[in-house]
C-alpha positions as a Markdown table, in Angstrom:
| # | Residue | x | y | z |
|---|---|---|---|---|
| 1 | Unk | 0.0 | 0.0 | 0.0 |
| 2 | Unk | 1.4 | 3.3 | -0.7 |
| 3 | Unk | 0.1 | 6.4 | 1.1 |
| 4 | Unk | 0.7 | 10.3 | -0.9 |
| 5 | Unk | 0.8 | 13.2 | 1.4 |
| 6 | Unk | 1.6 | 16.4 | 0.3 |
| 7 | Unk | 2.7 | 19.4 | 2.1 |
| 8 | Unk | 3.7 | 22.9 | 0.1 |
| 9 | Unk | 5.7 | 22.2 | -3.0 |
| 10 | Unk | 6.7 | 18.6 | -1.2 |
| 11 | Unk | 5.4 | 15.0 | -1.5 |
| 12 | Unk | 5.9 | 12.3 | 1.6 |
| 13 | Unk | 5.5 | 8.6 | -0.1 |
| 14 | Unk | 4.5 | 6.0 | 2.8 |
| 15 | Unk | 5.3 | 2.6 | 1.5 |
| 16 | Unk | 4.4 | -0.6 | 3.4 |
| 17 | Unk | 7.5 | -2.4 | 4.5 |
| 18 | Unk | 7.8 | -6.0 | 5.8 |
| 19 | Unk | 9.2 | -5.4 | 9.5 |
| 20 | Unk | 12.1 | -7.8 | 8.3 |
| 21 | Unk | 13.8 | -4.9 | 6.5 |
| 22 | Unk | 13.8 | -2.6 | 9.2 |
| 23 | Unk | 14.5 | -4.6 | 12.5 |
| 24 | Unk | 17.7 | -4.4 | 12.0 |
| 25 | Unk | 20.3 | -3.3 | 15.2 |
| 26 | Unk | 21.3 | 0.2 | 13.4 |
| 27 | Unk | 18.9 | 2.5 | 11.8 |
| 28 | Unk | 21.6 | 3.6 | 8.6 |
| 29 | Unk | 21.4 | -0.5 | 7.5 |
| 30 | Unk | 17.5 | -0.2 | 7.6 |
| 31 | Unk | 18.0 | 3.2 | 5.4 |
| 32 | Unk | 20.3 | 2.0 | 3.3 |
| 33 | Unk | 18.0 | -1.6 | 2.6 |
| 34 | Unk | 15.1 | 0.5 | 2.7 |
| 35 | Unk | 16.7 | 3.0 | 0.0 |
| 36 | Unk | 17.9 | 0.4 | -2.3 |
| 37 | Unk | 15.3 | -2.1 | -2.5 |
| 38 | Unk | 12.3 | 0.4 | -2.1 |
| 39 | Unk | 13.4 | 3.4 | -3.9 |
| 40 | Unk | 16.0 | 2.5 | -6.5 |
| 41 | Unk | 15.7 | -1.4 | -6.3 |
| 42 | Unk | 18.1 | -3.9 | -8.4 |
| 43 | Unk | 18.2 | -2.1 | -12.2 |
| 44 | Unk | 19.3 | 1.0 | -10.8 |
| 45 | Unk | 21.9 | -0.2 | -9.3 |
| 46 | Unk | 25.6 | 0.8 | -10.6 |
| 47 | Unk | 29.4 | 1.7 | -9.0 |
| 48 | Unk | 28.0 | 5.2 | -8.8 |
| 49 | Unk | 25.6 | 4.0 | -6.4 |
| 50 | Unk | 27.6 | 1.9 | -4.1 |
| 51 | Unk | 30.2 | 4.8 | -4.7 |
| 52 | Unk | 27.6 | 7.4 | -3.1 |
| 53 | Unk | 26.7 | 4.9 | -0.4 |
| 54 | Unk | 30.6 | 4.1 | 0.2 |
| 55 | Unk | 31.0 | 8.1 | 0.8 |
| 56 | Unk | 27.8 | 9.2 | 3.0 |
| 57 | Unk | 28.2 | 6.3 | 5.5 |
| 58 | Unk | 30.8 | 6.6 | 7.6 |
| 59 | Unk | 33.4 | 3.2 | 8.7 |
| 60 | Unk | 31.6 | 2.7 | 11.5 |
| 61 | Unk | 28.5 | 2.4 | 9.7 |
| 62 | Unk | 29.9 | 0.4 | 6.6 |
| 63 | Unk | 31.5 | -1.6 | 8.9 |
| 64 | Unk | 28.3 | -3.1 | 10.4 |
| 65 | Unk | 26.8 | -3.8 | 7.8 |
| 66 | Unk | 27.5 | -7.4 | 7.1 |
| 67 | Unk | 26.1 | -8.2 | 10.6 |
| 68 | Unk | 22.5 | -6.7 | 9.4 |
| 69 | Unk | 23.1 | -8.8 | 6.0 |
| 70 | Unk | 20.1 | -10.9 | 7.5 |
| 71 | Unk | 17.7 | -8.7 | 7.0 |
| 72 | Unk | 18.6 | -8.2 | 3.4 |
| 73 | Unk | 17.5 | -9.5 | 0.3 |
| 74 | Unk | 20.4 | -11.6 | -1.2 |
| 75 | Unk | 21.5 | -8.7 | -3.7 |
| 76 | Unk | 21.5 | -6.0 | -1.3 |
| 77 | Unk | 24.0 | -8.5 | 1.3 |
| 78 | Unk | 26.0 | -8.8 | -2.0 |
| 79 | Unk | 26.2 | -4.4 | -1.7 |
| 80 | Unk | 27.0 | -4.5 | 1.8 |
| 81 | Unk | 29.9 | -7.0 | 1.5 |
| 82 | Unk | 31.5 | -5.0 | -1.4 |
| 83 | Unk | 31.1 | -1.5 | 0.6 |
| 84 | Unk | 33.1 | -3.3 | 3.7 |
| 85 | Unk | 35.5 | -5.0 | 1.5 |
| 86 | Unk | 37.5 | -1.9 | 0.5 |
| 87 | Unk | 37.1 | 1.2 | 3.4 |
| 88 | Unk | 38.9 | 3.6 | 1.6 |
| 89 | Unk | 37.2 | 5.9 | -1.1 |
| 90 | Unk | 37.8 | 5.2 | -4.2 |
């Protein structure tokens, strides 16, 4: 179900979410899940995405990722392994 609210020159999109994608143990992991599998989802995915992701979240962030893999679809785990392989920015 998706719910349209708009306020001003702004829209809010409320998208039902399976609770599995969001109990994660830290809130940037559901965001990023959220973002990619919501929002962009697997076609838009490219380098300049996971280079984006690799530069807003900080190491302490991409480095608990894997642990949230769980609550992941398969593709998205695959993202979160390659943005805690390498910690430098490319």
């Amino acid at each position: 179900m998706i719910l349209r609210v708009r306020s001003g020159k702004f829209e809010i999109v409320h998208r039902h979410v399976s609770p599995r994608f969001v109990s994660t143990k830290n809130l940037n992991s559901s965001q990023v899940i959220l973002t990619l599998r919501c929002w962009l989802g697997k076609c838009a995915l490219d380098d300049g995405v996971v280079y984006t992701l690799r530069r807003n979240l900080s190491p302490t962030n991409r480095a608990v990722l894997p642990a949230n893999a769980a609550c992941a679809p398969v593709w998205i785990a695959d993202i979160f392994n390659r943005l805690t392989k390498d910690q430098t920015i490319a």
